[in-house]
N, CA, C and O of each residue as an XYZ file, in Angstrom:
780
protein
N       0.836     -1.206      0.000
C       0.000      0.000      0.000
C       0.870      1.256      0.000
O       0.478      2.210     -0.672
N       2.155      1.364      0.771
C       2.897      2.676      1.064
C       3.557      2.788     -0.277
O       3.565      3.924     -0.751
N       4.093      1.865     -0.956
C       4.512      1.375     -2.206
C       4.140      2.059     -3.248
O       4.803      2.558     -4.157
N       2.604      2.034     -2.958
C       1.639      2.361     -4.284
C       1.365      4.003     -4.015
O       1.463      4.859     -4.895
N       1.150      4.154     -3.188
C       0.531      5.819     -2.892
C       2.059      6.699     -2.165
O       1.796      7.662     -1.446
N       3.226      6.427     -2.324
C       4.686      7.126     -2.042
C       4.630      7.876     -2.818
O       4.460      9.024     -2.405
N       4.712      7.724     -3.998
C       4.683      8.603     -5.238
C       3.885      9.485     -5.223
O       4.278     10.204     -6.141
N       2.375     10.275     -4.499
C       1.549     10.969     -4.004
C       1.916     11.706     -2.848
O       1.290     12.704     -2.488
N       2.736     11.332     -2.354
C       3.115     11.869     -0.758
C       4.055     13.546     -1.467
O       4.875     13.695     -2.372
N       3.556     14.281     -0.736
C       4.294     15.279     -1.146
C       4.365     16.161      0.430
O       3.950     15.442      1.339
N       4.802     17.538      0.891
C       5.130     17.726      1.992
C       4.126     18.259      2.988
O       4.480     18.714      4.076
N       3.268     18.216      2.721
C       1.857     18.724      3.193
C       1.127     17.922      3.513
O       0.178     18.267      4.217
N       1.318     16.147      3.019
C       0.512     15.094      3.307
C       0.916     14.631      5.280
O       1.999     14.997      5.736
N       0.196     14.069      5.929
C      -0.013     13.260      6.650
C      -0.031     11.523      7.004
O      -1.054     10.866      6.811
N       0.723     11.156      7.322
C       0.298      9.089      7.356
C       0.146      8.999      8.791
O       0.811      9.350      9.765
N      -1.364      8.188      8.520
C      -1.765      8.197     10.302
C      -1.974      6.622     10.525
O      -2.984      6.058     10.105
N      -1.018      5.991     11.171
C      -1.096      4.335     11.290
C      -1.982      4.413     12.405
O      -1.827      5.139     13.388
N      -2.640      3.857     12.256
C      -4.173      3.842     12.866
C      -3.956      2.111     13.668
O      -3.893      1.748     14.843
N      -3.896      1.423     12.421
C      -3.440     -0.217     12.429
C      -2.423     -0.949     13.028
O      -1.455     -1.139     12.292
N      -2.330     -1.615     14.623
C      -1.215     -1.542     15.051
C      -1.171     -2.921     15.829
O      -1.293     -2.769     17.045
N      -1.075     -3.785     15.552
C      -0.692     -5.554     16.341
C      -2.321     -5.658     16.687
O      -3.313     -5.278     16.064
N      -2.129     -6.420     18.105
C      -3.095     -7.168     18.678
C      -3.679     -5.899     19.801
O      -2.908     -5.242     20.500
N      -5.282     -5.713     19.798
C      -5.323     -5.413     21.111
C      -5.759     -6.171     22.445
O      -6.029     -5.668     23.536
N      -5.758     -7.553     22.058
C      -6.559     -8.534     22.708
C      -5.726     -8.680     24.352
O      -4.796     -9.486     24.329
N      -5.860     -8.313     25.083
C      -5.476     -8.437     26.030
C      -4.473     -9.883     26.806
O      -3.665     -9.776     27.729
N      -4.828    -11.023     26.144
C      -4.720    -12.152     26.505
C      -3.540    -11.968     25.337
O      -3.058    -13.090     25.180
N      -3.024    -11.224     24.649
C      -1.716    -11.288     23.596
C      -0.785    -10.526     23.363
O       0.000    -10.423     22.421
N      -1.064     -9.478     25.191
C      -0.144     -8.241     24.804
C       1.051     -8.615     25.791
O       1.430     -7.839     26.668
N       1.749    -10.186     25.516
C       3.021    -11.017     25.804
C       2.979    -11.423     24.479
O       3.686    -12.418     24.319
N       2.560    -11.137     23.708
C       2.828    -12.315     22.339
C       3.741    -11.867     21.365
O       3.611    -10.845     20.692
N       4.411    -12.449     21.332
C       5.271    -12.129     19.781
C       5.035    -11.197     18.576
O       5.988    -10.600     18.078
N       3.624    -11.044     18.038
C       3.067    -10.601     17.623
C       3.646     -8.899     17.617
O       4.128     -8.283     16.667
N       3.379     -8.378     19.157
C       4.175     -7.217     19.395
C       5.181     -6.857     18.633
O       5.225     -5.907     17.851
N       6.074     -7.715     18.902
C       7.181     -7.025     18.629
C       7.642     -7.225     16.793
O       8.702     -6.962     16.225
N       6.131     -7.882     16.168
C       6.715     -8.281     14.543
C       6.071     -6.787     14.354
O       6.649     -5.922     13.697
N       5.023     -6.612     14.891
C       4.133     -5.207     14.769
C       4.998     -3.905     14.944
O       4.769     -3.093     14.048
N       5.693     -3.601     15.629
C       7.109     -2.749     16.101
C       8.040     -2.376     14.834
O       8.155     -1.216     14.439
N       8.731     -3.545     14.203
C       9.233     -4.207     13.495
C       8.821     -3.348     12.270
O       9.408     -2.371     11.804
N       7.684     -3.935     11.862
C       7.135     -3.401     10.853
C       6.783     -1.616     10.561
O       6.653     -1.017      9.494
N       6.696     -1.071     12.123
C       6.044      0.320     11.949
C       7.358      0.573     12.020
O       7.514      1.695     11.538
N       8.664      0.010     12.455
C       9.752      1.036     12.527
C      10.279      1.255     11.178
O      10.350      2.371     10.664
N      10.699      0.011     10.538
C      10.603     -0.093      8.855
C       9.913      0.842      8.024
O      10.530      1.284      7.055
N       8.790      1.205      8.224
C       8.218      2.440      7.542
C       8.401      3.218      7.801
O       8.496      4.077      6.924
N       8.635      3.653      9.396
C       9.375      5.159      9.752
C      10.889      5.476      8.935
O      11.293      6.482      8.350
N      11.424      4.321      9.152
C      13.045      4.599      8.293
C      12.531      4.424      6.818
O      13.578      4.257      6.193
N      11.587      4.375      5.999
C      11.330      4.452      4.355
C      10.567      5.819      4.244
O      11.037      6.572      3.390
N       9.677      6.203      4.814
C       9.924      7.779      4.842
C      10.181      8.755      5.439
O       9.527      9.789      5.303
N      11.029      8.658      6.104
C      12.070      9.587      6.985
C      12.594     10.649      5.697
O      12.487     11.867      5.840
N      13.118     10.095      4.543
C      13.418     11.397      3.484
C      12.359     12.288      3.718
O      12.534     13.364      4.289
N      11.264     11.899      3.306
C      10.467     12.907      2.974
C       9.638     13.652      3.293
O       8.721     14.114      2.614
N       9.988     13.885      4.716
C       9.701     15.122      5.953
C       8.372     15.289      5.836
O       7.867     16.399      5.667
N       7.572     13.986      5.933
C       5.784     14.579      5.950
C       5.173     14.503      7.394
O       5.904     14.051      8.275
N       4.195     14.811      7.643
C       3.584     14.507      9.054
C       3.521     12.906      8.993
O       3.257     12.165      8.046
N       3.780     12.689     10.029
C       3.614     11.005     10.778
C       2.713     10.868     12.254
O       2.947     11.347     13.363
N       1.412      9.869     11.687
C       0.727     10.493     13.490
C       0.984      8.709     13.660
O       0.935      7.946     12.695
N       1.173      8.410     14.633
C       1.007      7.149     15.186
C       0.131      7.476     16.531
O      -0.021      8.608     16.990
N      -0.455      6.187     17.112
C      -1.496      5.650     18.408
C      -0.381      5.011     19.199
O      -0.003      3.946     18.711
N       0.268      5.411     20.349
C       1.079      4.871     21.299
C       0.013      3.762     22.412
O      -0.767      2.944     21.924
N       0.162      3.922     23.699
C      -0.713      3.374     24.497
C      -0.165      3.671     26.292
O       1.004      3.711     26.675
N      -1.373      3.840     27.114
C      -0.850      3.879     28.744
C      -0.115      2.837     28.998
O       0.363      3.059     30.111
N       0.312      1.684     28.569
C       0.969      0.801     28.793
C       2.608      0.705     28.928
O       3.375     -0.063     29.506
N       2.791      2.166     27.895
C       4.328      2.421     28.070
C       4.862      3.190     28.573
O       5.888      3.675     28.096
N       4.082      3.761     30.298
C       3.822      4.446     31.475
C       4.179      3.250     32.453
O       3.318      2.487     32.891
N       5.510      3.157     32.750
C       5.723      2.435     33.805
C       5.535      2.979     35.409
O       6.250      3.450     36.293
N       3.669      2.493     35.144
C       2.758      2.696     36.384
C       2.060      1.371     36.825
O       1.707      0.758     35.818
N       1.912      1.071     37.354
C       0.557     -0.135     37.656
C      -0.557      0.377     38.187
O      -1.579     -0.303     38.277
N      -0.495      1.478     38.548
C      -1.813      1.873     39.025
C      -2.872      2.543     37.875
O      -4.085      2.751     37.916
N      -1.827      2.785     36.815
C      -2.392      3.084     35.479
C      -2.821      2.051     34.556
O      -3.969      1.863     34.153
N      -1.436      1.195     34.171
C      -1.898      0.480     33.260
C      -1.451     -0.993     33.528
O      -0.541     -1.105     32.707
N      -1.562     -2.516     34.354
C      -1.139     -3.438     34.833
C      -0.293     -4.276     33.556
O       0.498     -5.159     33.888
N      -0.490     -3.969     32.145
C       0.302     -4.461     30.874
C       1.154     -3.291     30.941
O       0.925     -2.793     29.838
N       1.977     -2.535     31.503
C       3.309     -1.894     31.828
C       4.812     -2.965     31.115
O       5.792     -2.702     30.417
N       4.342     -4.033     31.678
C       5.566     -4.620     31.692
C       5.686     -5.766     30.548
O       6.499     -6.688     30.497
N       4.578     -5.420     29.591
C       4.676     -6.597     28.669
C       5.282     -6.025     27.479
O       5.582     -4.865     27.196
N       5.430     -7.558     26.606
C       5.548     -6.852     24.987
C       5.315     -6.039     24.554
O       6.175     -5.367     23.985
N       3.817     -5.621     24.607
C       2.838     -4.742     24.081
C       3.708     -3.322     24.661
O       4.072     -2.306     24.070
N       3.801     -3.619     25.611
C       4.633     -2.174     26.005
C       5.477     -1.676     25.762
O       5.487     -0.486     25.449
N       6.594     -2.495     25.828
C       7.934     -2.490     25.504
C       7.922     -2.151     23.936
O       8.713     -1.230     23.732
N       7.421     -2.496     22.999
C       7.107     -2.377     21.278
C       6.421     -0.748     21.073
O       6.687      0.241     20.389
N       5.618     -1.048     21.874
C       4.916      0.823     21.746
C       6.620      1.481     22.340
O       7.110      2.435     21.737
N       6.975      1.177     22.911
C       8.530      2.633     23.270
C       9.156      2.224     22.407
O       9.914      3.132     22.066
N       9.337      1.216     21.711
C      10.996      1.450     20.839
C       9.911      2.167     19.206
O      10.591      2.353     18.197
N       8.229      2.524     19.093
C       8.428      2.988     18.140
C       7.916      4.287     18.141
O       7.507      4.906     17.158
N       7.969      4.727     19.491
C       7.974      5.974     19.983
C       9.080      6.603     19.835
O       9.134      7.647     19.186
N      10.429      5.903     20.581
C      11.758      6.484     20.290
C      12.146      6.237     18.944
O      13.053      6.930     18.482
N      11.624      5.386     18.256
C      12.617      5.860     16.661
C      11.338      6.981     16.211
O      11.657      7.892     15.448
N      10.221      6.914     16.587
C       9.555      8.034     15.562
C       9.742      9.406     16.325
O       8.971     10.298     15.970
N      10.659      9.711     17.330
C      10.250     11.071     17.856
C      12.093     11.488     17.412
O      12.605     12.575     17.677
N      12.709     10.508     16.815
C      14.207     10.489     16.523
C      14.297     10.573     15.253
O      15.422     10.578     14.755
N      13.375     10.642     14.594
C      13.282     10.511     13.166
C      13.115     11.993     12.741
O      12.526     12.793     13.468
N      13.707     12.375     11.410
C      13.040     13.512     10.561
C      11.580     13.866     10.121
O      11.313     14.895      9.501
N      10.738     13.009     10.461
C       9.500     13.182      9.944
C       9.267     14.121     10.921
O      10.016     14.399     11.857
N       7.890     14.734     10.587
C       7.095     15.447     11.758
C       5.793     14.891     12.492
O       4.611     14.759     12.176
N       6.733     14.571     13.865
C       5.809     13.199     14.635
C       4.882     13.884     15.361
O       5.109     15.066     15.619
N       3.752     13.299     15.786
C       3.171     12.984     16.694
C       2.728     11.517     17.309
O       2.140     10.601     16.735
N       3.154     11.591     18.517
C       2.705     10.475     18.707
C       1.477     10.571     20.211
O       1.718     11.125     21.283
N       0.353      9.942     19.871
C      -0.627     10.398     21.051
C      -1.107      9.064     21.842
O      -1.493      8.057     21.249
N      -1.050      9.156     22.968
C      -1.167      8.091     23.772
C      -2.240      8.245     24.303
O      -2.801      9.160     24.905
N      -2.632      6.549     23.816
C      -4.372      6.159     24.207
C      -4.860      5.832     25.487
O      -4.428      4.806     26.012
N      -5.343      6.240     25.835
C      -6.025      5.621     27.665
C      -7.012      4.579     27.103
O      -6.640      4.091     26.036
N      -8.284      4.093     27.625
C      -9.395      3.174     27.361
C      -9.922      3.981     26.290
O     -10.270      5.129     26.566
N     -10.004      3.665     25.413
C     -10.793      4.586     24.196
C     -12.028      3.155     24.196
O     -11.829      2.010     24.602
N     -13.122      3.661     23.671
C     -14.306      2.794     23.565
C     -15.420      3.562     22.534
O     -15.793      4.733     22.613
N     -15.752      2.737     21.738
C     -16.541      3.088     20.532
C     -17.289      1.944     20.056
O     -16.985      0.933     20.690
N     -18.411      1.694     18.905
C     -19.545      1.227     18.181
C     -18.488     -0.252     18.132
O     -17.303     -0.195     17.804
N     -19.111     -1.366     18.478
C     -18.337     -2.763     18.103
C     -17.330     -2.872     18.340
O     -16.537     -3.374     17.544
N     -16.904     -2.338     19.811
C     -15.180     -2.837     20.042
C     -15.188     -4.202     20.941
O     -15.952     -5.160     20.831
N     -14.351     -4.053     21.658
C     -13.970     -5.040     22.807
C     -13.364     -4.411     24.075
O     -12.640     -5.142     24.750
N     -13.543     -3.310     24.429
C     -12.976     -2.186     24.942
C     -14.204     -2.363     26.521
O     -14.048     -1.679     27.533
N     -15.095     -3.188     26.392
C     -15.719     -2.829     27.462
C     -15.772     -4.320     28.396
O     -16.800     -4.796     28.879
N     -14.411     -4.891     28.502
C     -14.211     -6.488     29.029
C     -14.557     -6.008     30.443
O     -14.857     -6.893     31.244
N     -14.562     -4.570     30.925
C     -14.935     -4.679     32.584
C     -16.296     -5.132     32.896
O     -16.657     -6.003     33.687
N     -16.918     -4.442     32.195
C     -18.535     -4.350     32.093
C     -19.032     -5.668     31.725
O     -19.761     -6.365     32.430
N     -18.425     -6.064     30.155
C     -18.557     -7.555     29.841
C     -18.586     -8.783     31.011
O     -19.504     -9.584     31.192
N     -17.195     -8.682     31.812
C     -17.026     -9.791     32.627
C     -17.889     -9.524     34.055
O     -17.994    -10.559     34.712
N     -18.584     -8.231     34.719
C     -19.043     -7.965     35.554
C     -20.616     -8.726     35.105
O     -21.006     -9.693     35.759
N     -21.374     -8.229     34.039
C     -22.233     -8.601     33.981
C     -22.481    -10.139     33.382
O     -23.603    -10.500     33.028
N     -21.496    -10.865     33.320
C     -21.246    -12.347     33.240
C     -21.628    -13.096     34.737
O     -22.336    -14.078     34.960
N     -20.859    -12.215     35.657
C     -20.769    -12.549     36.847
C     -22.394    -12.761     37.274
O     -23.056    -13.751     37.583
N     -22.730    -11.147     37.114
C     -24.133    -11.069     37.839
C     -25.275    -11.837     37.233
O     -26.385    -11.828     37.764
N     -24.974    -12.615     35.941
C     -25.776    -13.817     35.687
C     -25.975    -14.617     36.305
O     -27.048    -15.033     36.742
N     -24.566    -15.097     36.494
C     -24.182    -16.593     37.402
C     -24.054    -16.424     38.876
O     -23.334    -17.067     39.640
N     -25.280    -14.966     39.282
C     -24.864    -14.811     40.906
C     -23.544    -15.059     41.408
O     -23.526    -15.561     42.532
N     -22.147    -14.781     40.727
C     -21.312    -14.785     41.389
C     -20.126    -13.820     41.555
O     -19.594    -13.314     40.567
N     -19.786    -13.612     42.594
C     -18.595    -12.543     43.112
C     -17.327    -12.250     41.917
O     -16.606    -13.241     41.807
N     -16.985    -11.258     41.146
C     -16.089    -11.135     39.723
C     -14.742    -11.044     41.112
O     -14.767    -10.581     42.252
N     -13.876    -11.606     40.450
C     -12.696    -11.529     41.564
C     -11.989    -10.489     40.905
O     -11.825    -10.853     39.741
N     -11.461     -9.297     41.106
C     -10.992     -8.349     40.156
C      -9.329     -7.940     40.244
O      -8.961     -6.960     40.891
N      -8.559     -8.658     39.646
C      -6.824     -9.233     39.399
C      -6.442     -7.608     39.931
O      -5.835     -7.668     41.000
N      -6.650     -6.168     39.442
C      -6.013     -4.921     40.025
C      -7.451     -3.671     40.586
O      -7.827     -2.706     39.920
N      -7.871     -3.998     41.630
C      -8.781     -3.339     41.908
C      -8.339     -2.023     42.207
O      -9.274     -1.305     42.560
N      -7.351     -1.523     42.189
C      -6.853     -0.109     42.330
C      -6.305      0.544     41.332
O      -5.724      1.629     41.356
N      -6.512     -0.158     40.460
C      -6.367      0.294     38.868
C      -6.945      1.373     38.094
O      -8.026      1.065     37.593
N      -6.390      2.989     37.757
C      -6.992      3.570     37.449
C      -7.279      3.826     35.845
O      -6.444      3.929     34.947
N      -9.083      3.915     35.738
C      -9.274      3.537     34.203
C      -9.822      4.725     33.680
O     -10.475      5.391     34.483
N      -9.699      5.232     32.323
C     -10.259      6.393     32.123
C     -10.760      6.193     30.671
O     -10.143      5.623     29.771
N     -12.193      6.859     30.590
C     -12.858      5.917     28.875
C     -13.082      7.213     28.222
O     -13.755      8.150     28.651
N     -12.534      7.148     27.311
C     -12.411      8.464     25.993
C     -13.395      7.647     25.141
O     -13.202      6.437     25.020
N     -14.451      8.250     24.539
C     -15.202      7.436     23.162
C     -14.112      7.875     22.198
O     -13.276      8.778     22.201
N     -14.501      6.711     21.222
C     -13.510      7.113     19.615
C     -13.848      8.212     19.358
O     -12.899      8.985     19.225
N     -14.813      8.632     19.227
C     -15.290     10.120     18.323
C     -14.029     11.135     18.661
O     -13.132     11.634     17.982
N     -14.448     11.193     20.183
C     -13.329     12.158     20.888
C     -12.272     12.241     20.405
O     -11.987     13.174     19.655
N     -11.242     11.066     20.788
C     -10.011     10.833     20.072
C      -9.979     11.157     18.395
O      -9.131     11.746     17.725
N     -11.162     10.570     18.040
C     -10.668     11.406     16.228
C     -10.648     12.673     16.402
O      -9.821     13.252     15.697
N     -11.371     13.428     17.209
C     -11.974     14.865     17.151
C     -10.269     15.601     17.422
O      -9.628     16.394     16.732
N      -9.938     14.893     18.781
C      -8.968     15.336     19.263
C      -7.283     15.294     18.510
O      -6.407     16.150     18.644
N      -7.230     14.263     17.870
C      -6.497     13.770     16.990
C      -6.277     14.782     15.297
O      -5.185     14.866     14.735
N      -7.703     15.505     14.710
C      -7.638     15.974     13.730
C      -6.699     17.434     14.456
O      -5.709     18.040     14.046
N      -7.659     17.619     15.829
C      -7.257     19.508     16.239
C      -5.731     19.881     15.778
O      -5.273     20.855     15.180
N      -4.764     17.938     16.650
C      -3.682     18.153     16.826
C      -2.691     18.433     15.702
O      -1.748     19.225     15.731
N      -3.266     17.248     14.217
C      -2.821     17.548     13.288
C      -3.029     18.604     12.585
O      -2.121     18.814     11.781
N      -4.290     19.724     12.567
C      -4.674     20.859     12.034
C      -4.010     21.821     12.764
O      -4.375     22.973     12.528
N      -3.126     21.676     13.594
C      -2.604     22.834     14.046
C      -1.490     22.994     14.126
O      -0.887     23.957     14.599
N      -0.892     21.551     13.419
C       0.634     21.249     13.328
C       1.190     21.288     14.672
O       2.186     22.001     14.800
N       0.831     20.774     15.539
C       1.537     19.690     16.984
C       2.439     19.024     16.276
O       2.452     18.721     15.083
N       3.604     18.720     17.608
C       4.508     17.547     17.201
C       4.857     16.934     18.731
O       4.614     17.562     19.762
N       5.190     16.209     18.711
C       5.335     15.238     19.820
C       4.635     14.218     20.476
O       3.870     13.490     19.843
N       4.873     14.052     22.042
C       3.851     13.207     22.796
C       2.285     13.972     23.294
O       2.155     15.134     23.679
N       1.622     13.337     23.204
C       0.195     14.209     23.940
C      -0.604     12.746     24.171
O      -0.617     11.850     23.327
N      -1.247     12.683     25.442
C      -2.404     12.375     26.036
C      -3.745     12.255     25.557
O      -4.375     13.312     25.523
N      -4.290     11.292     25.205
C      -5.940     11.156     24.444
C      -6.376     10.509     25.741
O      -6.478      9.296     25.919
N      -6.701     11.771     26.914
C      -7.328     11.765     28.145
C      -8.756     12.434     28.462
O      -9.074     13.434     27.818
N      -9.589     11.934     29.395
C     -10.570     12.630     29.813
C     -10.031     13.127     31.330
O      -9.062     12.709     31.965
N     -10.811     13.958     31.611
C     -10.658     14.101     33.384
C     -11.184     13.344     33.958
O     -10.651     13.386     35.067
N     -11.964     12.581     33.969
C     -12.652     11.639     34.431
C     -12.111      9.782     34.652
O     -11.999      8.749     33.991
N     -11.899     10.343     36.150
C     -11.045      8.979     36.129
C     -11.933      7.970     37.354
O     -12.801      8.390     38.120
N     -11.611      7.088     37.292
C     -12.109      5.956     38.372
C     -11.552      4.824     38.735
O     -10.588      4.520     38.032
N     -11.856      3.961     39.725
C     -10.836      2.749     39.815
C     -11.710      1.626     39.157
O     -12.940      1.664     39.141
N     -11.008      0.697     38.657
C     -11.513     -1.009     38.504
C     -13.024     -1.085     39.226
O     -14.161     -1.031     38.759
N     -12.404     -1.262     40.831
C     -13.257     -1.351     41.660
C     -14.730     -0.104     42.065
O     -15.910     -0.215     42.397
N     -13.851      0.919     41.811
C     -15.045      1.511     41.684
C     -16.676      1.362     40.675
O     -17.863      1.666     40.791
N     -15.699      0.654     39.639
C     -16.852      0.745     38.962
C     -17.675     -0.631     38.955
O     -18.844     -0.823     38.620
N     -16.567     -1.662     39.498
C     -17.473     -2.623     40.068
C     -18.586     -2.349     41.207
O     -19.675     -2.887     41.001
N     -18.507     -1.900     41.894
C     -19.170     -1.093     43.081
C     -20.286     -0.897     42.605
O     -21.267     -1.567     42.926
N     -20.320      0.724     41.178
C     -21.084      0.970     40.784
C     -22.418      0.183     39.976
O     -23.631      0.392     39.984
N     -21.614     -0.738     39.344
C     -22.178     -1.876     38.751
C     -23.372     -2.948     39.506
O     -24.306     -3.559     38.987
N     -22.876     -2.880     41.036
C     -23.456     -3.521     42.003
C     -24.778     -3.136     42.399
O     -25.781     -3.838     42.525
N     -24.643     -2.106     42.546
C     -25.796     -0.958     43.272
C     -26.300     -0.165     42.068
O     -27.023      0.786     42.365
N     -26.136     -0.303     41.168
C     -26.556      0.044     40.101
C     -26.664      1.603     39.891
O     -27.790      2.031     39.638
N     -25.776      2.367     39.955
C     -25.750      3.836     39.993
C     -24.625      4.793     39.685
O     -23.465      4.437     39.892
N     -24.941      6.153     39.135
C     -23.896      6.514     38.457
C     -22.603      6.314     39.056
O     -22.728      6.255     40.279
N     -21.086      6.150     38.574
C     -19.645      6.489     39.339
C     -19.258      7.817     39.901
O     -19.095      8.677     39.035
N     -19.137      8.063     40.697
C     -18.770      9.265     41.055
C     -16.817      9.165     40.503
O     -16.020      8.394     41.037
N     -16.453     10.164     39.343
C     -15.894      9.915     39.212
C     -14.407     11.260     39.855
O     -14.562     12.351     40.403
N     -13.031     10.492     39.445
C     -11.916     11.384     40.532
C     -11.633     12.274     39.210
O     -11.132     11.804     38.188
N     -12.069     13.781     39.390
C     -11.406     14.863     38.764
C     -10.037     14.997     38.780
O      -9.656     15.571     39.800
N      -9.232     14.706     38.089
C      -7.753     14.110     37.880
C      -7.761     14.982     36.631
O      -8.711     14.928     35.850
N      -6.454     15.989     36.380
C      -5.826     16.059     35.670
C      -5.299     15.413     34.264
O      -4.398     14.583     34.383
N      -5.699     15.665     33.125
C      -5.453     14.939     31.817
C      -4.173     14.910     31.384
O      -3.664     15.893     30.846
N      -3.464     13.663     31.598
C      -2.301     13.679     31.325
C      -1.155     13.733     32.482
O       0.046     13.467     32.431
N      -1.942     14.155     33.485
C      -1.185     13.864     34.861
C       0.255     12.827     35.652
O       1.166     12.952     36.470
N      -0.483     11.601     34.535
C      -0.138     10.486     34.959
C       1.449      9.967     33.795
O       2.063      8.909     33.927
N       1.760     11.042     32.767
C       2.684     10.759     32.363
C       3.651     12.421     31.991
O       2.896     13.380     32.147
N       4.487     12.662     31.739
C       5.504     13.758     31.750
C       5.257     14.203     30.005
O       6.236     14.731     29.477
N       4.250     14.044     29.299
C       3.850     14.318     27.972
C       3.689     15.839     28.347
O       3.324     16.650     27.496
């Protein structure tokens, strides 16, 4: 595809890799990662000549936090920084914006909710692996919305695709229980990393 439409790229264009490995949770140790890495760094070094905007989707995962993101320490993580550091080392003009819980029309983005209300089928207690885990849900819209501003205004660097609106794991199990809105922690967007 980059192959076919290079010859179109001129200095005013944009490439926004949208498309990036696995997000399946159960695979962000998998190999997979790091062929995915691999591949986006390869395209950063094939158009590095030609000084166009480059937006890539990073992730909270390459925030060595646990209270943020408990896949800190996996593949998945480790692959999002090495193509952070070659794209913010590169000649292109980067951005790279890091995703919190984004959730939109037909994802898989809502496994809390999913596995809570599994539970409350089978009358039984969800045992929850980081209950102090803080989660924060951006809809897609947002993030595109937020994503065009950055490129229409010619940003470059790291930035945050954050809401203020934060909560724990557990909190929202709680909420889930008793059936009522989250009261959620007014937190600072972007707080949680040096972007």
């Amino acid at each position: 595809l980059f192959t076919e439409i290079e010859p179109y790229l001129s200095e005013d264009c944009v490439v926004i890799n949208t498309i990036w490995g696995s997000n399946n949770r159960d695979k962000r140790d998998s190999i997979v990662q790091q062929k995915s890495s691999v591949r986006e760094i390869s395209l950063i070094n094939h158009l590095e000549n030609s000084r166009i905007g480059y937006v890539s989707f990073g992730s909270i995962a390459e925030i060595n936090n646990l209270e943020i993101s408990p896949s800190c320490n996996t593949k998945h993580a480790e692959a999002k920084r090495l193509v952070a550091e070659r794209l913010l080392k590169s000649k292109l003009i980067p951005l790279w914006i890091r995703v919190a819980s984004s959730y939109g029309p037909d994802d898989r983005r809502n496994w809390l909710v999913t596995q809570l209300l599994n539970s409350w089928v089978k009358k039984e207690d969800l045992y929850l692996e980081n209950p102090g885990q803080m989660i924060n849900l951006c809809h897609v819209d947002s993030l595109v919305s937020a994503s065009l501003e950055l490129i229409h205004s010619g940003q470059q660097g790291i930035f945050n695709a954050t809401t203020p609106q934060w909560l724990t794991v557990e909190a929202v199990k709680n909420c889930f229980n008793i059936l009522r809105e989250p009261q959620y922690l007014q937190r600072t967007s972007g707080a949680f990393s040096p972007a």
